[in-house]
C-alpha positions in Angstrom: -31.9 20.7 -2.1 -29.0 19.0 -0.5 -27.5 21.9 2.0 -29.2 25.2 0.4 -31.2 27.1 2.6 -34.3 29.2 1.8 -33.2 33.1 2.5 -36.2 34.8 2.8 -36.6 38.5 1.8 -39.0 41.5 2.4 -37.4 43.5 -0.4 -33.8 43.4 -2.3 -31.9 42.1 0.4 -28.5 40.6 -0.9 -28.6 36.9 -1.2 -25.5 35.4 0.0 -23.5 33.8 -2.8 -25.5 35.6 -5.4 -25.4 38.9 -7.2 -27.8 41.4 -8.7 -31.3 42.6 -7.1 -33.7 39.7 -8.0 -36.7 39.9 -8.3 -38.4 42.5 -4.9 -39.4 40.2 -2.0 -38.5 36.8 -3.8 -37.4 34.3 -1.8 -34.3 32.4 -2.7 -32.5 29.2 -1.9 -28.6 29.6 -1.2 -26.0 28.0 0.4 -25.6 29.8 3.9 -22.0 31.5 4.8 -21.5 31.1 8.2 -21.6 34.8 9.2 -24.2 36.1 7.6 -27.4 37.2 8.6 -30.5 34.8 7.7 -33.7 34.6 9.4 -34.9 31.4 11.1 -38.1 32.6 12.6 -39.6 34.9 15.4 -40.5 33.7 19.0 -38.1 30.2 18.6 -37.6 30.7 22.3 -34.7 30.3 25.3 -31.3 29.3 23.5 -32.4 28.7 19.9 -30.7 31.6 17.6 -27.1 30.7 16.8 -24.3 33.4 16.0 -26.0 36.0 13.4 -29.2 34.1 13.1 -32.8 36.0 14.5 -35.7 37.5 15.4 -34.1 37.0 18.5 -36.0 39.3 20.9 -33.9 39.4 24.5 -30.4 38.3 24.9 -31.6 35.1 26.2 -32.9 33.5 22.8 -29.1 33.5 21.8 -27.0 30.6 22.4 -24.2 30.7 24.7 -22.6 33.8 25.2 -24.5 35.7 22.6 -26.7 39.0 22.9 -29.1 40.4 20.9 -28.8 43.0 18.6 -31.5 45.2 18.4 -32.0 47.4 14.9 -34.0 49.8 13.0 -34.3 48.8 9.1 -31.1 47.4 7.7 -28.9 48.8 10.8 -25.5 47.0 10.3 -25.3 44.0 13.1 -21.6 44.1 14.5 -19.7 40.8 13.6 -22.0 39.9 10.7 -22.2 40.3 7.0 -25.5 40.8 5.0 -28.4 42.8 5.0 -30.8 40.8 6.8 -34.2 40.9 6.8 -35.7 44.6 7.4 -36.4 45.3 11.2 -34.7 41.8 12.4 -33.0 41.2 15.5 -29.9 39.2 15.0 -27.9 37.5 17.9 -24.1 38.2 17.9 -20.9 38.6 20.0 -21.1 41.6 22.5 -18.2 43.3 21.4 -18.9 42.7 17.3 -16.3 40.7 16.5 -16.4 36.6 16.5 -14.2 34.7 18.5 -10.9 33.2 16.8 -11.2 29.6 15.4 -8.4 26.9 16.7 
């Protein structure tokens, strides 16, 4: 409803905005901070996956200047915060860190 977003999980992934486990592989709706990892889909093509949104699968499924981060399990993507969903690729600044806001 309104601007929550469904974060979908395979297991006990943290839900951003929320605390505690839930219940295993429950999906839950949120309201989505902008640097944290959330799924959108696999195979969204060229220039869909915005900063630390995935299954991004080469660098050019990132918008803009941003690569693809390719990880094992819940690997920590540089510049992001969250869990994730197990096995995801996120896209992300090369170099970890986001640019500065004016």
């Amino acid at each position: 409803e309104g601007s929550l977003v469904c974060y979908q999980r395979n297991d006990i992934e943290s839900v951003p905005g929320c605390s505690g486990d839930g219940i295993s592989a429950v999906d839950y709706c949120c309201n989505r901070p902008p640097i944290y990892l959330f799924y959108t889909g696999n195979n969204k093509g060229t220039d869909y996956y915005g900063l630390c949104e995935g299954d991004c699968d080469i660098d050019t499924d990132c918008k803009g200047d941003l690569v693809c981060y390719q990880r094992r399990g819940f690997t920590e993507v540089p510049g992001c915060d969250g869990t994730g969903k197990r096995g995801t690729d996120y896209c992300h600044h090369p170099g970890g860190t986001a640019p500065p806001t004016i």
